[in-house]
TIKOL-823694 format. One line per 5 residues: number of its first residue (from 1); their letters; for each residue x, y, z of N, C-alpha, C. Coordinates in pm, whole numbers. Example, Ala and Ser with C-alpha at 12.3 -4.5 7.8 and 13.67 -1.06 7.14 Angstrom:
<sites>
1) as) 1319/-569/780/1230/-450/780/1320/-330/780  1285/-225/708/1367/-106/714/1290/3/787
</sites>
This chain:
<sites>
1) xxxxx) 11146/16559/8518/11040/16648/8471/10935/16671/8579  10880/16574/8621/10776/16572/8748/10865/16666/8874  10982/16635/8921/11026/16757/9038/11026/16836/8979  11027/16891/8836/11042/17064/8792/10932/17123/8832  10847/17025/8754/10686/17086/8754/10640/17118/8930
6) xxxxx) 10684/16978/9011/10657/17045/9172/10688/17114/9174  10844/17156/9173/10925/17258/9226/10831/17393/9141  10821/17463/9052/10745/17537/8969/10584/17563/9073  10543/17480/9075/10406/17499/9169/10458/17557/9318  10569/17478/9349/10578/17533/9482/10620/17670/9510
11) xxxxx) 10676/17706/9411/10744/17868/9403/10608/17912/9417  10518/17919/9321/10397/17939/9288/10297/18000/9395  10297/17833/9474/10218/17875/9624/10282/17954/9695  10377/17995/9677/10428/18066/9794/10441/18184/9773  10382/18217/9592/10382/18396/9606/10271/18411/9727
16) xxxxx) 10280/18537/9781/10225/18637/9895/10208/18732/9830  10103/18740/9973/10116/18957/9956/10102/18935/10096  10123/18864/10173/10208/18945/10294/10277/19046/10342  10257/19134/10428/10399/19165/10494/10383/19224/10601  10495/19155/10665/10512/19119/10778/10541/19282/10899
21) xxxxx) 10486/19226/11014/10452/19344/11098/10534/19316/11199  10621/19431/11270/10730/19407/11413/10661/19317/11501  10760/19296/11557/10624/19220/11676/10715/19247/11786  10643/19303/11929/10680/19359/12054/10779/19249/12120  10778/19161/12082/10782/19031/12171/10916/19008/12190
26) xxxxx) 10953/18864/12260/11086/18823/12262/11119/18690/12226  11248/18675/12180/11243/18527/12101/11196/18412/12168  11192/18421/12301/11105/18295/12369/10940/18305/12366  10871/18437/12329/10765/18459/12344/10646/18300/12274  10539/18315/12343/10476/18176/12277/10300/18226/12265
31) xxxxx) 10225/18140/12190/10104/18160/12265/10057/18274/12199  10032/18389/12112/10004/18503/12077/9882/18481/12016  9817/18622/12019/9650/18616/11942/9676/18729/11952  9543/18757/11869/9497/18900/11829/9366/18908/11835  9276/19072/11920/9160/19086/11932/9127/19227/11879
36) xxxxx) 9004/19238/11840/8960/19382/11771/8917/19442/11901  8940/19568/11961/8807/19597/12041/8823/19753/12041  8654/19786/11996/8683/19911/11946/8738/19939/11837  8785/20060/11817/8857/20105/11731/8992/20024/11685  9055/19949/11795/9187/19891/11809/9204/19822/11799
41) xxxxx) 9330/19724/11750/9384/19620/11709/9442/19584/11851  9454/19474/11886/9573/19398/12017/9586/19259/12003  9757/19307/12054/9804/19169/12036/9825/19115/12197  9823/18988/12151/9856/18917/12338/9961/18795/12325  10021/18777/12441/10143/18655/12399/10135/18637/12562
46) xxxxx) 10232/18527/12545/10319/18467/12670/10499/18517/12637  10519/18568/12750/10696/18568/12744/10712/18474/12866  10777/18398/12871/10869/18309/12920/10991/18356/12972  11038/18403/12971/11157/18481/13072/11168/18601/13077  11225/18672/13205/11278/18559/13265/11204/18493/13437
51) xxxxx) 11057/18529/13414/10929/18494/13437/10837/18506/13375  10719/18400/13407/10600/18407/13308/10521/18529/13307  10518/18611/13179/10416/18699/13198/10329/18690/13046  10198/18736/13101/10078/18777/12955/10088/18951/12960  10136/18945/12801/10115/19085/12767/10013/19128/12695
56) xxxxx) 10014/19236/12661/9916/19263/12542/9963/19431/12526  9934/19442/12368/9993/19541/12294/9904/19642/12193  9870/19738/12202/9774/19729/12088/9860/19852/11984  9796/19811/11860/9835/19823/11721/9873/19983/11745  9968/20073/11726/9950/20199/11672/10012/20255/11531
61) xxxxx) 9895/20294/11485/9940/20294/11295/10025/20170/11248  10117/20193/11237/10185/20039/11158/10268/19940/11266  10265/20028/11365/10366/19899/11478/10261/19916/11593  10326/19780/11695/10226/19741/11811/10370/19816/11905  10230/19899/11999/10347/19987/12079/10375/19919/12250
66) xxxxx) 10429/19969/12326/10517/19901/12428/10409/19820/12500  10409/19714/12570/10301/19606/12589/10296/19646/12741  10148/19597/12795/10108/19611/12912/10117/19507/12969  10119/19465/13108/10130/19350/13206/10002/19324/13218  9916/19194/13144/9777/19164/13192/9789/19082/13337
71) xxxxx) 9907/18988/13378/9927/18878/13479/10056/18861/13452  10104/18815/13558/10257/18730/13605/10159/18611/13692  10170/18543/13628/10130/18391/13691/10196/18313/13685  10252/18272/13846/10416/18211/13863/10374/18055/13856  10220/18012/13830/10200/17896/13768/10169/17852/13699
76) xxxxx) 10184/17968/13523/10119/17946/13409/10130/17803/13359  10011/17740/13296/10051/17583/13252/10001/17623/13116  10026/17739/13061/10036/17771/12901/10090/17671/12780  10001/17584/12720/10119/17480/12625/10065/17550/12470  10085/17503/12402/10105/17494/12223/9928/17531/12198
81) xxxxx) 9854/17418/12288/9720/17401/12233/9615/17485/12320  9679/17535/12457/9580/17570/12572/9649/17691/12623  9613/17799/12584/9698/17931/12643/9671/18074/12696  9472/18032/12677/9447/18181/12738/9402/18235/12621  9311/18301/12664/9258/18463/12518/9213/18581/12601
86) xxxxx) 9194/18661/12501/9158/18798/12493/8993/18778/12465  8910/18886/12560/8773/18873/12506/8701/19021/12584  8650/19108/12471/8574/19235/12530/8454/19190/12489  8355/19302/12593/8242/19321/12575/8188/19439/12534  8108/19437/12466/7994/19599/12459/8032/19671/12500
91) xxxxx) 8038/19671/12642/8031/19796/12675/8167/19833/12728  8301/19796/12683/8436/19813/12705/8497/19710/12812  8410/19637/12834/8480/19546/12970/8595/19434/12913  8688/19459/12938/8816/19341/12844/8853/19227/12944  8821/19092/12946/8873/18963/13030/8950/18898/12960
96) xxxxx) 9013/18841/13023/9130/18770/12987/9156/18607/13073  9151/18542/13051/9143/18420/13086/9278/18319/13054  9343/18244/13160/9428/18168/13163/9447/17997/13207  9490/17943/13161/9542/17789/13274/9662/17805/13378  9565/17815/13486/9713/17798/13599/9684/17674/13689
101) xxxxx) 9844/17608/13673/9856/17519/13771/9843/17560/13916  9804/17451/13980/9711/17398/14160/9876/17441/14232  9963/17404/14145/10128/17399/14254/10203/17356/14139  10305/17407/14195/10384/17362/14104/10386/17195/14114  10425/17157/14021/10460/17010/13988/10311/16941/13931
106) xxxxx) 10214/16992/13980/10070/16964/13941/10025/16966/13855  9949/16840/13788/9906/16823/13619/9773/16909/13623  9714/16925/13733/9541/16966/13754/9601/17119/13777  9517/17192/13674/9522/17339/13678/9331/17428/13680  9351/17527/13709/9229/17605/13744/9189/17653/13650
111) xxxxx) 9113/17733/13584/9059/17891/13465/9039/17977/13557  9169/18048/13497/9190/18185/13626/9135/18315/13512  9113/18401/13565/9024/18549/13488/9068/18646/13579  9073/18749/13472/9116/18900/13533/9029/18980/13407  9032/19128/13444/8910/19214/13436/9023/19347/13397
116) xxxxx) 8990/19361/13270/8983/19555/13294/8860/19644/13249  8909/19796/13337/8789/19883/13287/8839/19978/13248  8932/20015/13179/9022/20168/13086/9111/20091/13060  9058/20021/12933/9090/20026/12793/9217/19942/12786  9183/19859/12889/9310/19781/12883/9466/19767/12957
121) xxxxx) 9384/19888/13041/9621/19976/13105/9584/19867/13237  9538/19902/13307/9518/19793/13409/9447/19691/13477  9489/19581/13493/9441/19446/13549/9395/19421/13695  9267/19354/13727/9197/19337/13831/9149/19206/13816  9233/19053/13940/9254/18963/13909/9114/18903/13966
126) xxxxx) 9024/18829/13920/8869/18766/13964/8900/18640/13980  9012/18567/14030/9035/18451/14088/8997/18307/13973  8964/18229/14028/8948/18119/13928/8814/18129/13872  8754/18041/13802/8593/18000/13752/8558/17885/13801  8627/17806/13745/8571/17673/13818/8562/17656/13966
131) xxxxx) 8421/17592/13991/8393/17598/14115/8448/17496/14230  8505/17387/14110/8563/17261/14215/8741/17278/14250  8762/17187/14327/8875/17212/14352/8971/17093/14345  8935/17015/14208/8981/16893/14152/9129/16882/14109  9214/16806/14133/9345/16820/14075/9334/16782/13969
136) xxxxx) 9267/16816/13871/9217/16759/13730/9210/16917/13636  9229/16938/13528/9278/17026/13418/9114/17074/13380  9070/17171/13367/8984/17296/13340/9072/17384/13273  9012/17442/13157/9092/17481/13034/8989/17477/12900  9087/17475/12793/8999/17535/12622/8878/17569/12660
141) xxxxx) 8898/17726/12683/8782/17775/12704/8770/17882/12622  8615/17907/12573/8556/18048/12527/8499/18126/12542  8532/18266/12561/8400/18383/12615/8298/18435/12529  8219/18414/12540/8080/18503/12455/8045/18589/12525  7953/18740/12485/7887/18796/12568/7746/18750/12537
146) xxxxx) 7669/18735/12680/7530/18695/12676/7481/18765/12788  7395/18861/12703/7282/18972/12795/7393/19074/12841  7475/19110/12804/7514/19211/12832/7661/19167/12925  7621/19008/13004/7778/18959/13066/7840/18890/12996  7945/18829/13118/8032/18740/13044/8008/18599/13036
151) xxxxx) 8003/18492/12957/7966/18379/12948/8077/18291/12919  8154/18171/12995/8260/18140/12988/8209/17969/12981  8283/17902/12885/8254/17792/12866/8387/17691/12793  8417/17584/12901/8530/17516/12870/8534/17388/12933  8653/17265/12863/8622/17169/12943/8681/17105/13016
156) xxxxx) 8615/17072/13118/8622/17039/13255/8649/16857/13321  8760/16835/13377/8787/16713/13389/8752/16703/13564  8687/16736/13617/8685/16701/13753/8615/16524/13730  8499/16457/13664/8403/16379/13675/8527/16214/13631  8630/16292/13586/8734/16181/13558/8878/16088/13694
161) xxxxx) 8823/16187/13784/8877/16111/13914/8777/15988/13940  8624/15993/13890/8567/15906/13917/8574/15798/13799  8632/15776/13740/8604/15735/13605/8526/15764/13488  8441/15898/13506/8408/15940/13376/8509/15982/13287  8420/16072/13220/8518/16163/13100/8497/16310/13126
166) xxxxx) 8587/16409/13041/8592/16529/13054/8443/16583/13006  8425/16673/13061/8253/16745/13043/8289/16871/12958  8181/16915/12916/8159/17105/12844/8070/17128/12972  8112/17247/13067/8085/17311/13119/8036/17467/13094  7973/17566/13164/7982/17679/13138/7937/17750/13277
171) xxxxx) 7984/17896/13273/7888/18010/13375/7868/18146/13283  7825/18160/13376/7763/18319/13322/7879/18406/13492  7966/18479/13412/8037/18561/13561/7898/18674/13627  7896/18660/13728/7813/18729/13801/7845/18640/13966  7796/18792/14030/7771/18746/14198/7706/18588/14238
176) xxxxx) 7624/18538/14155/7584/18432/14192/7553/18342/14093  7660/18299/14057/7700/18217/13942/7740/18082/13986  7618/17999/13904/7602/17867/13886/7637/17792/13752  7748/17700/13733/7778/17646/13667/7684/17573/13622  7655/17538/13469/7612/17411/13367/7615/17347/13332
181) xxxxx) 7612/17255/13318/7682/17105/13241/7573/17104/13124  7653/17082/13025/7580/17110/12883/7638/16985/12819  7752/16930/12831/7770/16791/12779/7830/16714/12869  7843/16587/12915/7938/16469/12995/8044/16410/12961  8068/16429/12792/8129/16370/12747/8183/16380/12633
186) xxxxx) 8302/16463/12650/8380/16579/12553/8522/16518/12491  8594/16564/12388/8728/16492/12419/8772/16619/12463  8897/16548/12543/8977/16596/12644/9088/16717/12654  9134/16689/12476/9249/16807/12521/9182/16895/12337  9098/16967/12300/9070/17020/12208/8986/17147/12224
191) xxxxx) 9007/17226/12192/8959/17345/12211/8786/17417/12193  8733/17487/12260/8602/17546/12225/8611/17624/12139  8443/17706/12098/8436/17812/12045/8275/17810/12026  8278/17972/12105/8161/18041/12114/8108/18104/12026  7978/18163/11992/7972/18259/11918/7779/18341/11969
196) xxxxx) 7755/18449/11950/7631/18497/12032/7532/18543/11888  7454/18542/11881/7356/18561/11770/7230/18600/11832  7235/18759/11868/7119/18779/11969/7121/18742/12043  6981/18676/12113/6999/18663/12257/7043/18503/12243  7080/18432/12164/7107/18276/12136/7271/18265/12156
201) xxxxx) 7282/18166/12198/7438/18110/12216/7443/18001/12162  7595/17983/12092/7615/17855/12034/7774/17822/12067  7767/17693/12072/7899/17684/12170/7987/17542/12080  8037/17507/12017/8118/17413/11916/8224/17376/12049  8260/17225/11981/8357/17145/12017/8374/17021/12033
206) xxxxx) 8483/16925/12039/8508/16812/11978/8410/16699/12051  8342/16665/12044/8300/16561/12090/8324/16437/12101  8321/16316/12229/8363/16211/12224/8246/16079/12229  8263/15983/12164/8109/15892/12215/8178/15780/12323  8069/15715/12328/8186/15578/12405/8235/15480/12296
211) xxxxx) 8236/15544/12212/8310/15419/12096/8449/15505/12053  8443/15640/12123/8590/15705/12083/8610/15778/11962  8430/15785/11909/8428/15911/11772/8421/16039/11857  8523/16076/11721/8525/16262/11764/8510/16360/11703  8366/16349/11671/8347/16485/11568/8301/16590/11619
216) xxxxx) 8291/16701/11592/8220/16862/11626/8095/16848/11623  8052/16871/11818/7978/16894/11839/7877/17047/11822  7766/17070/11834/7739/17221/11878/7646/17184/11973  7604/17250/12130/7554/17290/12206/7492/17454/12146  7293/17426/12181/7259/17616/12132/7176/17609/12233
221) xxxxx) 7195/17728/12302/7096/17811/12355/6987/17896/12284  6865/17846/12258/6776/17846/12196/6668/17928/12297  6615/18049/12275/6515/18118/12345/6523/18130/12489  6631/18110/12546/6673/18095/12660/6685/17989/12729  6657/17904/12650/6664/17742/12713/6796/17621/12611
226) xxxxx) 6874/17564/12697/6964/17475/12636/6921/17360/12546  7000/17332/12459/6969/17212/12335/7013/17103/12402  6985/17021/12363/7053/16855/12388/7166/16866/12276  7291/16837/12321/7370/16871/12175/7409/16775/12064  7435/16845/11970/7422/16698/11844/7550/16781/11782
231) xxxxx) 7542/16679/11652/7678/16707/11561/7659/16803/11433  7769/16896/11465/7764/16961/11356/7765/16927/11227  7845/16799/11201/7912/16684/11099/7905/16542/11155  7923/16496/11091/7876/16355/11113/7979/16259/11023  8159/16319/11069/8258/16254/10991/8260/16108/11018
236) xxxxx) 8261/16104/11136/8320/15946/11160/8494/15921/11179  8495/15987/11267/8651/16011/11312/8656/15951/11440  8690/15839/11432/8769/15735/11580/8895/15722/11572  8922/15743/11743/9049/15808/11753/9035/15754/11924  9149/15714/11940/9192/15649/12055/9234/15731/12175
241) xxxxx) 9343/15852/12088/9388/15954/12220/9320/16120/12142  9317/16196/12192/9266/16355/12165/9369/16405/12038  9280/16465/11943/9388/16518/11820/9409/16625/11877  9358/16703/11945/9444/16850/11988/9393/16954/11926  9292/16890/11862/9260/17000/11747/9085/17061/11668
246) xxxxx) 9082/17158/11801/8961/17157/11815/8900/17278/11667  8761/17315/11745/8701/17360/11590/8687/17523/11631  8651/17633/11496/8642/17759/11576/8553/17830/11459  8496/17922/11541/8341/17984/11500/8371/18103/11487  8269/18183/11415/8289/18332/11424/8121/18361/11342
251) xxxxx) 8086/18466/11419/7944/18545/11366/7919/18689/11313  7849/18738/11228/7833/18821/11239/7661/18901/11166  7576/18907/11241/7444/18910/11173/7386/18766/11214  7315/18722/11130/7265/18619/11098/7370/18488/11050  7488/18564/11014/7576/18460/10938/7701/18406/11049
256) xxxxx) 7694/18278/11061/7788/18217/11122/7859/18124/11054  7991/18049/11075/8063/18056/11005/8179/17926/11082  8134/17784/11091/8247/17694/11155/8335/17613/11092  8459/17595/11142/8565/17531/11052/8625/17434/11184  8670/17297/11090/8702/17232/11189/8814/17128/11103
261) xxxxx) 8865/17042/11165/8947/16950/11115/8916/16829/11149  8961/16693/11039/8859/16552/11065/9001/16466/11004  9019/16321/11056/9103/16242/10953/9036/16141/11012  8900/16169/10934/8796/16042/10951/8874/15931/10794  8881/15788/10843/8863/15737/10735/9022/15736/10642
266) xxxxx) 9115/15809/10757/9281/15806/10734/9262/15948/10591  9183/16013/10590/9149/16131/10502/9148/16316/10556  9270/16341/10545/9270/16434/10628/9226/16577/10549  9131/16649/10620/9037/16754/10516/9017/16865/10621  9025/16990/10597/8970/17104/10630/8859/17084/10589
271) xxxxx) 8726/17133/10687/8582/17194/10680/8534/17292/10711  8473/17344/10642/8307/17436/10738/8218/17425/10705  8148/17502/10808/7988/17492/10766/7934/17626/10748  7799/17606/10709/7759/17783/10729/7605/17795/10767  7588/17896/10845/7451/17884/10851/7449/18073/10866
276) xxxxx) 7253/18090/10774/7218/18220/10754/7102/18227/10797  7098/18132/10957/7018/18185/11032/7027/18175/11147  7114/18264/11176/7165/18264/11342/7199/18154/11363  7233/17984/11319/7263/17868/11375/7131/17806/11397  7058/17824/11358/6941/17745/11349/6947/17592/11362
281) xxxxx) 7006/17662/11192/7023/17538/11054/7201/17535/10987  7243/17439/10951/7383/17419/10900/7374/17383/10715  7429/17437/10647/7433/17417/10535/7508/17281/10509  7539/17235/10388/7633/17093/10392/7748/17180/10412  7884/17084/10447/7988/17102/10478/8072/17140/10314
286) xxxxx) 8184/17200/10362/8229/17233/10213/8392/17232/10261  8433/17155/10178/8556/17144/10194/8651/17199/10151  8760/17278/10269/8878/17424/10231/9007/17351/10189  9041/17213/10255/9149/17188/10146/9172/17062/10193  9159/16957/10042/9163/16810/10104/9307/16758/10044
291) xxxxx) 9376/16815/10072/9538/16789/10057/9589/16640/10111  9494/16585/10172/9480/16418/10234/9623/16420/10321  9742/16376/10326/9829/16358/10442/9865/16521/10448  9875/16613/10368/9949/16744/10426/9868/16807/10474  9738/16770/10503/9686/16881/10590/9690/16862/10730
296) xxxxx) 9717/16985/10820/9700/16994/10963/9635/17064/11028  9476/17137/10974/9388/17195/11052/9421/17300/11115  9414/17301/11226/9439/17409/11306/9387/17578/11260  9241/17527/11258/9132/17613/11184/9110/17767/11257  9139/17877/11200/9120/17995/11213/8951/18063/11139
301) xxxxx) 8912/18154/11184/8790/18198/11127/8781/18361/11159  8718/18461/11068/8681/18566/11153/8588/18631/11032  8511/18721/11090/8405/18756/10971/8477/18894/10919  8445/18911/10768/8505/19009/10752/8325/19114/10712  8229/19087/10704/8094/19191/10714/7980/19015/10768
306) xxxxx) 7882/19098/10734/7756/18996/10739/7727/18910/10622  7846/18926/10487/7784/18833/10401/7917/18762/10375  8046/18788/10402/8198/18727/10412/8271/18669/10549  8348/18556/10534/8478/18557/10622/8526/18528/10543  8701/18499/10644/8833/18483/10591/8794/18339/10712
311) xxxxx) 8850/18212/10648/8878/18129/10703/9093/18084/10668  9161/18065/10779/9243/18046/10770/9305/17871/10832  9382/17798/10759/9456/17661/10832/9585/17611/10747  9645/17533/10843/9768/17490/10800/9795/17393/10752  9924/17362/10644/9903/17262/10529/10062/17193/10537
316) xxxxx) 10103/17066/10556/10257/17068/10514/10319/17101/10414  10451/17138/10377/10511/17148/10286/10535/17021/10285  10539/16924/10157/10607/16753/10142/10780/16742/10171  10790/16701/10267/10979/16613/10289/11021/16741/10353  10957/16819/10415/11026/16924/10471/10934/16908/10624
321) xxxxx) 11045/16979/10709/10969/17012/10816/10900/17124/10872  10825/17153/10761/10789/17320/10746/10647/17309/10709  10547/17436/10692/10440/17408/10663/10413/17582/10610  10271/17560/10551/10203/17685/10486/10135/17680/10610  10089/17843/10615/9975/17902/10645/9907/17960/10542
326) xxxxx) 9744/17923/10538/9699/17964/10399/9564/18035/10495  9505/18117/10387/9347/18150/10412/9303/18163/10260  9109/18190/10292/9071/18194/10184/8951/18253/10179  8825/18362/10141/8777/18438/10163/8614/18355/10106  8538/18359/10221/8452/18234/10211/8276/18350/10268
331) xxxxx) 8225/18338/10121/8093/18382/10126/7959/18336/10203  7864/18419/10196/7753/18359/10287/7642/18229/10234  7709/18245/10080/7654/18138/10002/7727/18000/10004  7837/18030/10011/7894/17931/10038/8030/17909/9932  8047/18047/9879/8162/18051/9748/8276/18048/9834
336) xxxxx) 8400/17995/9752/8519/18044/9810/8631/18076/9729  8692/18200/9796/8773/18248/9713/8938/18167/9716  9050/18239/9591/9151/18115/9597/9228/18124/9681  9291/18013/9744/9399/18006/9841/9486/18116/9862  9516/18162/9947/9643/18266/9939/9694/18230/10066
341) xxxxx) 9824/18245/10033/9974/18169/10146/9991/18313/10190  9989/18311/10334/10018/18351/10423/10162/18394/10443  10208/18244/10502/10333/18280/10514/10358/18070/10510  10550/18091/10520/10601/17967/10573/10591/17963/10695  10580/17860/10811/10577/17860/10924/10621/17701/11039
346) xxxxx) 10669/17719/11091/10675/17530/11145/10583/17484/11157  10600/17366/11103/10547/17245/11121/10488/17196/11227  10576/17191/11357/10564/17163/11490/10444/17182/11593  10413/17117/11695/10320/17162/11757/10294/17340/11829  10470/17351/11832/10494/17477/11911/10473/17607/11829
351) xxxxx) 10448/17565/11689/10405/17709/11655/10241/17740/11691  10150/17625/11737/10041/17655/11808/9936/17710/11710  9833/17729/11747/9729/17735/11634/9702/17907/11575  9764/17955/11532/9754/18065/11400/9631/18108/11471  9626/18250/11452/9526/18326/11492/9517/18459/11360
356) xxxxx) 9359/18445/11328/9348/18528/11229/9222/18676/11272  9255/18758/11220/9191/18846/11280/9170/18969/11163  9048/19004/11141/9023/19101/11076/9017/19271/11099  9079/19361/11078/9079/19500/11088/9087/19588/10950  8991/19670/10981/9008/19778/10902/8975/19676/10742
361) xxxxx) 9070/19744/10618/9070/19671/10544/9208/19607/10517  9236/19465/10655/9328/19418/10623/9276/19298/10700  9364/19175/10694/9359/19093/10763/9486/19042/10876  9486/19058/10982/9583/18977/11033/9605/18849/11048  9722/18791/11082/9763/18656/11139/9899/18678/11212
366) xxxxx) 9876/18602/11349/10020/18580/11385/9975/18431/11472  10116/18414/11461/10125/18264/11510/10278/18267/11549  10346/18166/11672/10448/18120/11734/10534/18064/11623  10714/18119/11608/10797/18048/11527/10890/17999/11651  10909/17866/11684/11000/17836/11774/11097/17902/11755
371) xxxxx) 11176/17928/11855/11332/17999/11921/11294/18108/11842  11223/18187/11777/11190/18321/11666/11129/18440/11783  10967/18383/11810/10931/18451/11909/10818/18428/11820  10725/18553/11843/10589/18544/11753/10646/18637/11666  10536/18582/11541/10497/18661/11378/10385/18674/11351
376) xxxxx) 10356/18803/11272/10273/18863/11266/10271/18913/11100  10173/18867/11014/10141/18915/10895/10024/18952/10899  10009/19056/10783/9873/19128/10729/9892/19130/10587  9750/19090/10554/9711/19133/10386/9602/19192/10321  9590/19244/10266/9508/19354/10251/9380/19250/10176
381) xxxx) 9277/19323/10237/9127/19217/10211/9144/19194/10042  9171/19331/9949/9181/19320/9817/9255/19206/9772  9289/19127/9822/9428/19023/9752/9340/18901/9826  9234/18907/9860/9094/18778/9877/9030/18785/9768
</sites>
């Protein structure tokens, strides 16, 4: 009686209103996201043979049409968790940012950047960011625009040849650009996320102490001057090696909007927070799904106006090696709307962290299906 009733629920969760969109790509493709800019939808990936290249595609009416060459970087060190994004500005400027390995065979890789100015057709490569020349890994990085440039912020292991730890770094790209050190002491392999609120910056990510807690930090640029940074949350998550699994932001107005993942306490829980004043202030945390062992984070966010997002993360299926992708449509008050499944998707590290993206009145997601290539669903905001 008890497997009917699972089995019955599980059919259940898995109605959709998905459906699923071509995708340009090829079955080795890895690594994919999606960015709004302008009027347009684009998609970006890694293909893997039969050399490394970053494409990007943007949406026309219902299919993504033939993809452009952003880079061939014959030393991409692209993995599951660290792969590069898409990021425009105001005023049409589109960067694109990567991890490339020092040489081949080399664990220490650079943050390499390239530049377009029409709309995306062609690439103009701006060499690395980081200023040192450490055989040590620079990477999970995020672009904001601040004042009109580009603001790039990720973290940085040079201070660990000496025996420190990995840092949060940042620059501002310009002719005479001086790097920041905004924290000393970051964990190591987990991802950033920016977000701009006027002339204020706020910058999320995993933080490490010397006792080996790792909860979500925020770093703010406050009136033009930097914060001392503190915790967004205050889980209590000690952890010996890096979960991989950093936190991600999204703004729009006054309303910002962070989600992160914790298995403080052997309790594994989706979070966010919210704040409705530019990041000031953080509301309490509210929890998107405490499924305790089936959840796996890997937190998506994007605003859908100034008083909504769609927060999206991934959940196991039980005794299978498979998992949900779910989202859920999360107010400025702090309501949330009910779960809706996405899609089925692996389990594995290699399907990489789901990228959700809002257009028009729909929502996207695509995310990596090993040996598949990338997938790509949309659902219409009405079915939030």
């Amino acid at each position: 009686m008890a497997k009917t009733i699972f089995g019955l629920l599980f059919l259940i969760a898995n109605i959709t209103w998905a459906n699923q969109v071509e995708s340009p790509a090829g079955k080795r493709a890895k690594s994919s996201g999606l960015e709004v800019i302008g009027d347009n939808l684009y998609l970006f990936w890694v293909e893997q043979s039969p050399s490394p290249q970053i494409l990007i595609s943007r949406l026309d009416k219902t299919r993504f049409a033939k993809p452009n060459i952003v880079a061939q970087p014959s030393n991409l060190a692209s993995n599951w968790a660290d792969s590069g994004r898409l990021f425009s500005l105001s005023n049409g400027e589109a960067y694109y940012w990567w991890p490339e390995k020092m040489s081949p065979g080399e664990n220490g890789y650079n943050l390499m950047l390239t530049k377009s100015i029409d709309q995306l057709k062609t690439w103009h490569p701006l060499g690395k960011i980081n200023q040192d020349s450490s055989a040590t890994e620079h990477g999970f990085a995020s672009l904001v625009e601040d004042g009109g440039r580009l603001r790039i912020a990720w973290v940085d292991g040079r201070d660990t040849l000496q025996g420190g730890a990995s840092a949060l770094r940042s620059v501002i790209l310009s002719e005479n650009q001086s790097e920041e050190l905004l924290d000393t002491r970051v964990c190591d392999c987990c991802g950033t996320s920016a977000v701009a609120v006027k002339d204020n910056i706020l910058i999320f990510y995993r933080g490490r102490s010397s006792e080996d807690q790792r909860d979500i930090q925020i770093v703010k640029r406050i009136d033009r001057k930097w914060r001392a940074p503190t915790s967004l949350n205050v889980d209590k998550w000690k952890l010996s090696g890096c979960p991989m699994n950093g936190p991600h932001a999204s703004s729009r107005g006054n309303f910002v909007i962070a989600g992160w993942f914790t298995k403080a306490f052997d309790k594994s829980l989706t979070k966010i927070k919210i704040s409705n004043d530019g990041g000031l202030s953080f509301q309490r945390p509210i929890v998107i799904d405490d499924s305790k062992d089936l959840n796996l984070g890997r937190v998506g966010t994007d605003m859908i106006n100034e008083k909504e997002a769609v927060v999206s993360w991934v959940r196991l299926i039980p005794e299978t090696e498979r998992a949900q992708l779910l989202a859920r449509k999360v107010s400025s008050e702090g309501k949330l709307g009910n779960p809706v499944v996405v899609s089925e998707i692996s389990s594995s590290k290699a399907s990489g962290f789901p990228m959700t993206k809002v257009f028009k009145d729909e929502v996207y997601f695509t995310w990596t299906e090993p040996n598949a290539g990338i997938k790509i669903e949309k659902i219409p905001l009405t079915k939030f």
